[in-house]
C-alpha positions in Angstrom: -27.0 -3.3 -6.9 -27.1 -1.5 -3.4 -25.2 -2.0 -0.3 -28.1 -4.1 1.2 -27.8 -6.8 -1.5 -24.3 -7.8 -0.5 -24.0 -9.8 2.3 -22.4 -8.4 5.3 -19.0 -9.7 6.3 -17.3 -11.1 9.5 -13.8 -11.6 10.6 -13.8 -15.0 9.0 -15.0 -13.9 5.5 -14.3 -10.5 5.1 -11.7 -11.1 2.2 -13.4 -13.5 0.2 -15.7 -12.8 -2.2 -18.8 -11.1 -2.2 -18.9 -10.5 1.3 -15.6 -8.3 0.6 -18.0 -6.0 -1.3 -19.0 -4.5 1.6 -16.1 -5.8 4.4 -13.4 -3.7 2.3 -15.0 -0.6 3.3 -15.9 -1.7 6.8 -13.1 -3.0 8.3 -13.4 -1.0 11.9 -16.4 -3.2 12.8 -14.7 -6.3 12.5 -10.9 -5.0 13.5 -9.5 -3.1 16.1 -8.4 0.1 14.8 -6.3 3.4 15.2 -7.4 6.8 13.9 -4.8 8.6 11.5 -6.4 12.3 12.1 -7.0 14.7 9.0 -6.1 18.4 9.4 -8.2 20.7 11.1 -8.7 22.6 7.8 -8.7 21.6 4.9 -9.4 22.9 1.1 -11.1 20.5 -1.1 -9.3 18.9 -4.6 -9.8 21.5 -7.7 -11.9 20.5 -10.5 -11.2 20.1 -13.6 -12.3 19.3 -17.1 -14.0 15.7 -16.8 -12.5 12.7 -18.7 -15.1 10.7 -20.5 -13.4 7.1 -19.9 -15.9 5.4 -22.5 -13.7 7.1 -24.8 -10.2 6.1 -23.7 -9.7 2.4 -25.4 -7.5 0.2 -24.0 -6.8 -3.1 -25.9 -9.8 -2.8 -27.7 -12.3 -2.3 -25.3 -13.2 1.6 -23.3 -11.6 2.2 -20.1 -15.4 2.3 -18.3 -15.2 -1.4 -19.6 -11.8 -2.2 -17.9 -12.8 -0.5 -14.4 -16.1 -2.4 -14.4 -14.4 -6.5 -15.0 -11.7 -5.4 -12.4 -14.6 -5.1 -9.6 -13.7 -1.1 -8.7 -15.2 0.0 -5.7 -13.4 3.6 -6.3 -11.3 5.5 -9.0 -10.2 9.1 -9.2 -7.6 10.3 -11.8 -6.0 13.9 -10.9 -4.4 15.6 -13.7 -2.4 18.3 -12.7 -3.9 18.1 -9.6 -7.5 18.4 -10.4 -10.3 15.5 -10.4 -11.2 15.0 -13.5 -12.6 11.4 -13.1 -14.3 10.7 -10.5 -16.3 7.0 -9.4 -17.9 4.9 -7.0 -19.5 1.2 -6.7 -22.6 0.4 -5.6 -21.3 0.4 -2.5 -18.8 3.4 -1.3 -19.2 6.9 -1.5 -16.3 9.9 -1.5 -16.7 9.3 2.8 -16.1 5.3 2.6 -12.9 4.2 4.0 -11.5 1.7 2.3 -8.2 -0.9 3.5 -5.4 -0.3 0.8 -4.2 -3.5 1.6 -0.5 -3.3 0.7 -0.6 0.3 -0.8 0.2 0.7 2.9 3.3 -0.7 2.1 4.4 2.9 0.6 3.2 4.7 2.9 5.1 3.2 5.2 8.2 3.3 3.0 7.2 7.2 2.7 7.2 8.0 6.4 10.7 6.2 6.8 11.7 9.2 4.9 10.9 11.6 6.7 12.4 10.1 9.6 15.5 9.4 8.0 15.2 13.2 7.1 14.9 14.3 10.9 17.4 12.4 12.2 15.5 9.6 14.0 16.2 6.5 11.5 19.3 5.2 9.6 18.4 3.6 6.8 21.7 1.6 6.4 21.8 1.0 10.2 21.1 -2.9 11.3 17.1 -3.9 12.3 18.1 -4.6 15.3 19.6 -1.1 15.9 15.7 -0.4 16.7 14.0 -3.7 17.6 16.8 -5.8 19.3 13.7 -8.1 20.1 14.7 -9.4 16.1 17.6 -10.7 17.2 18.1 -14.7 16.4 15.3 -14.6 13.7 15.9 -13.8 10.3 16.3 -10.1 10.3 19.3 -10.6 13.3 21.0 -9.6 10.6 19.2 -7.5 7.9 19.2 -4.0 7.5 16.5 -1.5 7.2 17.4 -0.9 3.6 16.6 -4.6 3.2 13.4 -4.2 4.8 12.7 -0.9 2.7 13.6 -2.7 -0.8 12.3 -6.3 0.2 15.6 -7.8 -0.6 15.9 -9.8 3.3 16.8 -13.7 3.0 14.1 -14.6 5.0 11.9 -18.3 4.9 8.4 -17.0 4.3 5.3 -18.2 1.5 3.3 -15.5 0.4 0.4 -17.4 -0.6 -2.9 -15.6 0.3 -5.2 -19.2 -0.6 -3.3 -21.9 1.3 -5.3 -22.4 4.6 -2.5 -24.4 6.3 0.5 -21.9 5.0 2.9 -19.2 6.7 0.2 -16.3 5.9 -2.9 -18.1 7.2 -0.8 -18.2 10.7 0.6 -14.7 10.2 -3.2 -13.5 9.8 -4.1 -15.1 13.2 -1.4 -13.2 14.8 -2.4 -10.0 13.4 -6.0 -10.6 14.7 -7.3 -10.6 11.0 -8.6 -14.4 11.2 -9.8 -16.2 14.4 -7.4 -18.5 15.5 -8.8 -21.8 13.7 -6.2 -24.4 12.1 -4.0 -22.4 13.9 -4.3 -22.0 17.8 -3.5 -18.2 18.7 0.4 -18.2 20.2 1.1 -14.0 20.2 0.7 -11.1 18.1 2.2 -10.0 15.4 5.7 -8.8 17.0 6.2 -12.1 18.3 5.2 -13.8 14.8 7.9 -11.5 13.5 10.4 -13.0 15.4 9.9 -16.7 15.1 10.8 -16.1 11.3 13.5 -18.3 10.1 16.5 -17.1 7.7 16.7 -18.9 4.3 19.6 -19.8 1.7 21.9 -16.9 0.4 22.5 -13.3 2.0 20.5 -10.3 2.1 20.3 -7.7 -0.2 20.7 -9.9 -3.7 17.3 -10.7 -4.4 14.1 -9.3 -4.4 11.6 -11.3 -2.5 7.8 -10.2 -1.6 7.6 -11.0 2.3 4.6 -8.8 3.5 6.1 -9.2 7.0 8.9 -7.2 6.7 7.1 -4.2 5.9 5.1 -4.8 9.0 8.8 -4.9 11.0 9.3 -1.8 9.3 6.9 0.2 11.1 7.5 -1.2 14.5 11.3 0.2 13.5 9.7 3.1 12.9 7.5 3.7 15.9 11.0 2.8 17.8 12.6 5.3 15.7 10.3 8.0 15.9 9.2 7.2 19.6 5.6 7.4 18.7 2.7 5.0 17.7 2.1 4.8 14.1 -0.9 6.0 13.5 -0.1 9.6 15.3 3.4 9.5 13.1 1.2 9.0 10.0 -1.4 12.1 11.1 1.3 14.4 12.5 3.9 14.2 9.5 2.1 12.9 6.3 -1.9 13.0 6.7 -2.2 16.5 8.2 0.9 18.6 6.6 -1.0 17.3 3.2 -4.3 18.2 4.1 -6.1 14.9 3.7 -9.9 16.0 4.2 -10.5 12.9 6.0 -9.4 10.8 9.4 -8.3 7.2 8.2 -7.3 4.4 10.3 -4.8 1.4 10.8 -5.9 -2.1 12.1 -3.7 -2.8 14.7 -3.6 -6.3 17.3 -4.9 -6.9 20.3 -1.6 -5.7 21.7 -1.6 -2.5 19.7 0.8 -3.6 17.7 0.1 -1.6 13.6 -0.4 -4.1 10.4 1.9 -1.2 8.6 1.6 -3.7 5.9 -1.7 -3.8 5.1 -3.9 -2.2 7.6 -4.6 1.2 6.6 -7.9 2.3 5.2 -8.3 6.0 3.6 -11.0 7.7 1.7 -10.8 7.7 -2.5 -9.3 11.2 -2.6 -6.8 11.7 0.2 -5.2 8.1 -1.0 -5.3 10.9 -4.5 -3.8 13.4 -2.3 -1.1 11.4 -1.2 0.0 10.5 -4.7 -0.3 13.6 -6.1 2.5 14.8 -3.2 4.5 12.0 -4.3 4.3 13.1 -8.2 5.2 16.6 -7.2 8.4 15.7 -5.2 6.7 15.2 -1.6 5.3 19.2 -1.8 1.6 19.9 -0.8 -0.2 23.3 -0.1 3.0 24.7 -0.5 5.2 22.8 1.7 7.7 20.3 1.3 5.6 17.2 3.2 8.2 14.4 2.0 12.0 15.1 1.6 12.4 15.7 -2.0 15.8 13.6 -2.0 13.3 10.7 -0.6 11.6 10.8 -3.5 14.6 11.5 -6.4 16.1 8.2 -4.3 13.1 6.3 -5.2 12.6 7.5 -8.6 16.4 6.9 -9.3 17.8 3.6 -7.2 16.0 0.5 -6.3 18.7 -2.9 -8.2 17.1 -4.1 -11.4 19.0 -7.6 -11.1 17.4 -8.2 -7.4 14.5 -7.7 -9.6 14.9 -9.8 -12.2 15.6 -12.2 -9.6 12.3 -12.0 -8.0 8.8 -13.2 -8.4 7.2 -10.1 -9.4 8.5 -10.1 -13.6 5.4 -11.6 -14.8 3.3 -8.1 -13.9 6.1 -5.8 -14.3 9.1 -7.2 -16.6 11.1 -4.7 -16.3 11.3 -2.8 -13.1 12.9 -1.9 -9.7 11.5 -1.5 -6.3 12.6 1.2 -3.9 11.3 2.0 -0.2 8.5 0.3 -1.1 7.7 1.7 -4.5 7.5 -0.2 -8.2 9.3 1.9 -10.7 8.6 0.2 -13.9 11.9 1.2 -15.9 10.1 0.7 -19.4 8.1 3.5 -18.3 10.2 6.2 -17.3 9.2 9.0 -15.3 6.3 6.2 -13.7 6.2 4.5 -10.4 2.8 3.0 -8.6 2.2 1.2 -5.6 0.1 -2.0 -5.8 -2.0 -3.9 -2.9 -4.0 -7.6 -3.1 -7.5 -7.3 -4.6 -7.0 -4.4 -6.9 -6.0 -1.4 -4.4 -3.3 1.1 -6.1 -1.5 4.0 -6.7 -0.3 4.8 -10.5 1.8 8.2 -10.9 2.9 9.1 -14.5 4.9 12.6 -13.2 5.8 13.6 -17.6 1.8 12.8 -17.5 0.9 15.0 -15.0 -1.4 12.0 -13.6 -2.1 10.6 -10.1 -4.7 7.5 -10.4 -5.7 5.9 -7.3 -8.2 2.9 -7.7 -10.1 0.9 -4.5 -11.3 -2.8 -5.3 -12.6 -6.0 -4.7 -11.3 -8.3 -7.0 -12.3 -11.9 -6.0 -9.3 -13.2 -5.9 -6.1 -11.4 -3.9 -3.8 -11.7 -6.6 -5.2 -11.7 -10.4 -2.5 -11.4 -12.9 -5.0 -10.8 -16.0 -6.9 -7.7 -13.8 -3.3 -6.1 -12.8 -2.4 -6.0 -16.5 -5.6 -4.4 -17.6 -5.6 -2.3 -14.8 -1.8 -1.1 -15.6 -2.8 -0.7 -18.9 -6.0 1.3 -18.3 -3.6 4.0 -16.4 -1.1 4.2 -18.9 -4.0 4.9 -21.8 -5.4 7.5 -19.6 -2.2 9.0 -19.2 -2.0 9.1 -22.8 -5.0 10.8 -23.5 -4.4 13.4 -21.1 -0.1 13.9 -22.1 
């Protein structure tokens, strides 16, 4: 099929299917946006020896097979740092800019490190150390290592479907629905602070609250004394070379959906990863403190984990700064957002995967698996 046979989306069905065919990869027409600007020069990804997936089998069935059921709109596996796979859907190209949904998340949770690593954030220092705004709502008394690890005791549902729930008024406030059974009352910092604290203290459980990632950045722009998308361009997008400008949605008041919101082309989401799998170095130069990354690789608490909601994907894991680290897999960590958006890194591997999608529904545990399982065997087949 071609673009033209998918509908075209609006702000009110951009994320459901099929009209997210086409709204994944066109998200500045229906959102207000920031640019994250690409260096001024860049050299493109090496080539390399190209993978035939048809031949990689996972669970009985090729690895072209898995990518087509799990509705990929892009896929690129490095290996060593050179493409050797390579694909689009009917409707992106290697120029679309597709949302990474909450694959933002760790980018995020990346750029907190290299603040931390220039003196402007403390990540054992209180939330409200940097947005005092916080105070009285259920972060008054979180840290920003609870916000980096999503262990805050906080009273939020993350349930993408229910029309009537927390993140069907959290999506008016962010400007990503119209206001509609909810009236609009304020953007997305003042959502953030009406947040209630729930049972037991911080720190002892993981618990998936998209919201405190998006806290996270406003800490950060606080921190760092710039808007997020110029913090994004000037010390991760540029330093690494990304080829191409991406973007961030942001509110009506300006305020960034570091959640969510940013949308990248296919290979500098590759480019990223690939940094992350070779310590946070790029073209040479150390992008990401290296101890950032050893941190991530290395800490994150199994038993908040185990006490989360996350064990049916990932049994045995931990998350840190925003990273999964399955521990059954060592020497493997990925980043994972709604509708089938991710990063898998396999550093013993030598692989970087990044995959763009739109998977019907935002979370489908049978596609995660197969897509999980369709990195590992094509880590495998190029060990």
């Amino acid at each position: 099929m071609l673009e033209e046979d998918y509908p075209e989306a609006s702000l009110a069905n951009w994320r459901t299917h099929p009209f997210n065919v086409r709204g994944f990869h066109n998200v500045d027409r229906l959102i207000a946006t920031q640019p994250i600007e690409c260096a001024p020069s860049t050299v493109p990804l090496p080539r390399g020896r190209i993978l035939d997936l048809a031949a990689v089998m996972v669970d009985g069935s090729s690895a072209s097979s898995g990518l087509l059921q799990s509705h990929t709109d892009g896929f690129m596996v490095l290996h060593r740092g050179a493409v050797v796979v390579e694909q689009y859907g009917p409707t992106a190209t290697a120029s679309s800019r597709h949302i990474i949904f909450s694959v933002s998340k760790s980018v995020t949770g990346t750029l907190a490190g290299v603040l931390a690593d220039r003196g402007e954030l403390d990540p054992d220092a209180p939330v409200s150390r940097y947005v005092p705004e916080i105070i009285g709502s259920a972060y008054g008394d979180a840290t920003v290592r609870n916000l980096l690890d999503m262990t805050v005791s906080v009273r939020f549902i993350e349930d993408y479907l229910d029309p009537l729930g927390d993140v069907a008024r959290y999506r008016v406030a962010m400007d990503w629905n119209p206001p509609g059974a909810f009236p609009y009352q304020g953007g997305l910092h003042y959502f953030l602070a009406t947040l209630p604290r729930d049972d037991g203290p911080h720190g002892e459980r993981f618990q998936y609250v998209s919201p405190n990632s998006d806290l996270l950045g406003w800490v950060l722009e606080n921190a760092g004394g710039l808007p997020m998308a110029e913090m994004l361009s000037r010390y991760l997008w540029q330093p690494m070379g990304a080829e191409s400008s991406g973007f961030i949605t942001v509110d009506r008041n300006g305020a960034a959906r570091t959640a969510g919101g940013i949308c990248v082309t296919l290979s500098d989401l590759a480019r990223f990863g690939d940094m992350m799998r070779q310590d946070g170095k790029a073209n040479g130069r150390q992008v990401i403190p290296e101890a950032w990354i050893k941190d991530i690789m290395t800490s994150g608490d199994p038993e908040a984990w185990q006490k989360g909601d996350m064990t049916n994907l990932l049994p045995e894991a931990r998350y840190r700064s925003k990273w999964y680290i399955p521990t059954d897999h060592p020497g493997t960590f990925c980043a994972i957002g709604i509708h089938g958006q991710w990063i898998y890194v396999d550093k013993g591997a030598g692989v970087t995967a990044v995959k763009f999608s739109s998977q019907p529904l935002p979370v489908d545990d049978a596609l995660d698996k197969l897509t999980l399982a369709t990195f590992r065997a094509i880590a495998d087949a190029l060990r």
